[in-house]
N, C-alpha and C positions, 0 to 999 in steps of 0.2 A: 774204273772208267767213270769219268765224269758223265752225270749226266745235266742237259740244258734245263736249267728253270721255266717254268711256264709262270706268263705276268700274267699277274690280273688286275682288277682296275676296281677302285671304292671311289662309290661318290659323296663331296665335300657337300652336296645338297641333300633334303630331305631327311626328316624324321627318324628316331631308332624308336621301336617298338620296345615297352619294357618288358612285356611278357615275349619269351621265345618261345616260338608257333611254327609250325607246317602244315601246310592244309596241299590239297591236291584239284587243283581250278578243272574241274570238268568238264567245263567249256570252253578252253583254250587246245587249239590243236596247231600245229606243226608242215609247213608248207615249204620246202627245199625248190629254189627259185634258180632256174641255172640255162645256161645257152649266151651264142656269143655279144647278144645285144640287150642283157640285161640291164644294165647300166643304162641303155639308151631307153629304155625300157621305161624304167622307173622315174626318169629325169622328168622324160616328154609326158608320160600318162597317168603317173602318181604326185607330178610335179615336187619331186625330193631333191633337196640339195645333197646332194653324197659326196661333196668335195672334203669332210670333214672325213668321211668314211675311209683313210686312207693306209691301212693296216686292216691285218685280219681281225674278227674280232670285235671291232668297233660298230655301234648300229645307233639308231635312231626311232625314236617313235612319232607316228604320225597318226593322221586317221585319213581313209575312204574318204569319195566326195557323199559318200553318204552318214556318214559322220560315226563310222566303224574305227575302233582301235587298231593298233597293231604295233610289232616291235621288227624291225629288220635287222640283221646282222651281216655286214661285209665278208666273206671268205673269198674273194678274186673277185677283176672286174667280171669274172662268168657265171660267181656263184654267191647266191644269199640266200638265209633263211631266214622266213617268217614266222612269228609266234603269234596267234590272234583269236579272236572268239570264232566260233562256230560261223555265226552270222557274216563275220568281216571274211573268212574263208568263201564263203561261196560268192559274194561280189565279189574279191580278188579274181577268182575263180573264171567269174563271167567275165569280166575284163580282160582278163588275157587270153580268153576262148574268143571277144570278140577280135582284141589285135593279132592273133595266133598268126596271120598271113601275112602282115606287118613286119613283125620281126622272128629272128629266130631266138625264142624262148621256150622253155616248157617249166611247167609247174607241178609237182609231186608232192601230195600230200603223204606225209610218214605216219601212216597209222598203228605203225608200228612202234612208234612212238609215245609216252607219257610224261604228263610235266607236275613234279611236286615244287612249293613255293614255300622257300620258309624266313622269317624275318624274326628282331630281336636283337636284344644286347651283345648275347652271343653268336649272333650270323656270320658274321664276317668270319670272326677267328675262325669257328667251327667248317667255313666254307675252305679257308685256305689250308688250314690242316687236316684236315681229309679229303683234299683233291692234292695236296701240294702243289700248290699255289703258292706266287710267292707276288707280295705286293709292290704294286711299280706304276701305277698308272692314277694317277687322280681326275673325277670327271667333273667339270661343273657346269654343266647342263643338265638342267632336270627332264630334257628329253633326249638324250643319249645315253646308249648304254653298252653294254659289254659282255661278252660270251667269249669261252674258250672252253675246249675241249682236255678234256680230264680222261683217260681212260675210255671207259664206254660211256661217259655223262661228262652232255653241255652244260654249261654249269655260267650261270649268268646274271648279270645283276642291273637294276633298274630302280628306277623312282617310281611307284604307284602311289594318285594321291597324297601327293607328298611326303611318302613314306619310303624306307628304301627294303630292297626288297632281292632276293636269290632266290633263282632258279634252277633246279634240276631238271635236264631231259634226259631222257635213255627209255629201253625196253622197261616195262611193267614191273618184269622179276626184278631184275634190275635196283628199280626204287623202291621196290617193296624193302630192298635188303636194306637201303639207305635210309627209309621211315624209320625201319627199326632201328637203327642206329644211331639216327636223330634225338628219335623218342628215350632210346639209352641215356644220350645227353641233355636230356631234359628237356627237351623239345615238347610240348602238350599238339596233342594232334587238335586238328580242330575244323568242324564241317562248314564252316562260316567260309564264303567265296572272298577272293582275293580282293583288295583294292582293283579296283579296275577305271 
C-alpha cells in the first residue's frame, strides 16, 4: 500500500545558520483558534489578509496592535493555530474575550503542548528525513510560513530575524525524545532564546 507524501515547504529567503542548534523558546505557547467565523474573525480584528492562506498549512506572521508577535497557521476556514509569546497570548486572549459575543469563535490554549526550535546547515534535510517530509512548496515571503503535521509533531518552518528556522510542537515526552535525537545528529543544545 502506498502511502501519500506529506509536502512541506523551504524558504527561498533568509539566512542558514552555520552552527546546527535547538534550543526550546520557553516563552512561546500554543493557542488552537477554531469556530465558524474565524476567518471573519481575524480579517475584521486583527486586520490579516488570509487570501494568501489558502491550503492547509500555510500561515503568516504578524503582530498585535500592541506590537506582540505571532505566527498563525490555516487548518480550514474554522480552524487556526497560533504560536506566540506568553505576552502576545494573553492580548489575543483579551481580544477575543472582548469580541466573544461578536462572533462565534473560541480560543484554547494547548498547554499541553511544547515547542523546540532548531536551525542550521542541516535543518532542513534533518527535518524532512525524520518527519518524512517530502519537499514541494517554495516560500518567498519572509513573513509567511508553514506547518504540517508529522505524526504526533507540528513541524514547521519560518524566517526569525532573518534567519530560517524549524519548529517542533507536540507533548513534552514527545520532544524530549526528538532533543535527543537531534543532539545524536549533532545538534548542540543551546539556552540562548530564539530569534524573535
Amino acid at each position: 500500500m502506498m502511502s501519500t507524501p506529506i509536502i512541506f515547504a523551504k524558504h527561498r529567503l533568509g539566512t542558514v545558520a552555520a552552527e546546527n542548534r535547538i534550543f526550546s523558546p520557553q516563552d512561546l505557547v500554543v493557542l488552537d483558534f477554531s469556530g465558524f467565523e474565524t476567518t471573519p474573525f481575524l480579517n475584521q480584528e486583527l486586520g490579516l489578509n488570509l487570501n494568501k492562506l489558502m491550503a492547509p498549512g500555510l500561515g503568516v506572521q504578524g503582530q498585535l496592535a500592541g506590537g506582540q508577535s505571532f505566527a498563525v497557521y490555516y487548518f480550514s476556514e474554522t480552524a487556526y493555530r497560533f504560536v506566540l509569546s506568553e505576552d502576545a497570548a494573553q492580548a489575543l486572549t483579551a481580544l477575543v474575550s472582548k469580541h466573544g459575543s461578536d462572533y462565534d469563535i473560541e480560543l484554547v490554549r494547548r498547554s499541553d503542548l511544547a515547542i523546540t526550535q532548531l536551525s542550521g546547515e542541516a535543518a532542513l534535510e534533518t527535518v524532512l528525513s525524520s518527519f518524512s517530509l517530502t519537499p514541494g512548496l517554495q516560500i518567498s515571503d519572509m513573513q509567511a510560513c508553514y506547518g504540517k503535521q508529522s505524526g504526533e509533531v507540528f513541524v514547521t518552518t519560518l524566517v526569525q530575524q532573518d534567519q530560517q528556522q524549524y519548529q517542533l510542537i507536540a507533548q513534552q515526552d514527545t520532544l524530549s525524545l526528538w532533543q535527543a535525537r537531534l543532539a545524536e545528529q549533532g545538534f548542540a543544545h543551546s539556552d540562548e532564546h530564539a530569534p524573535n
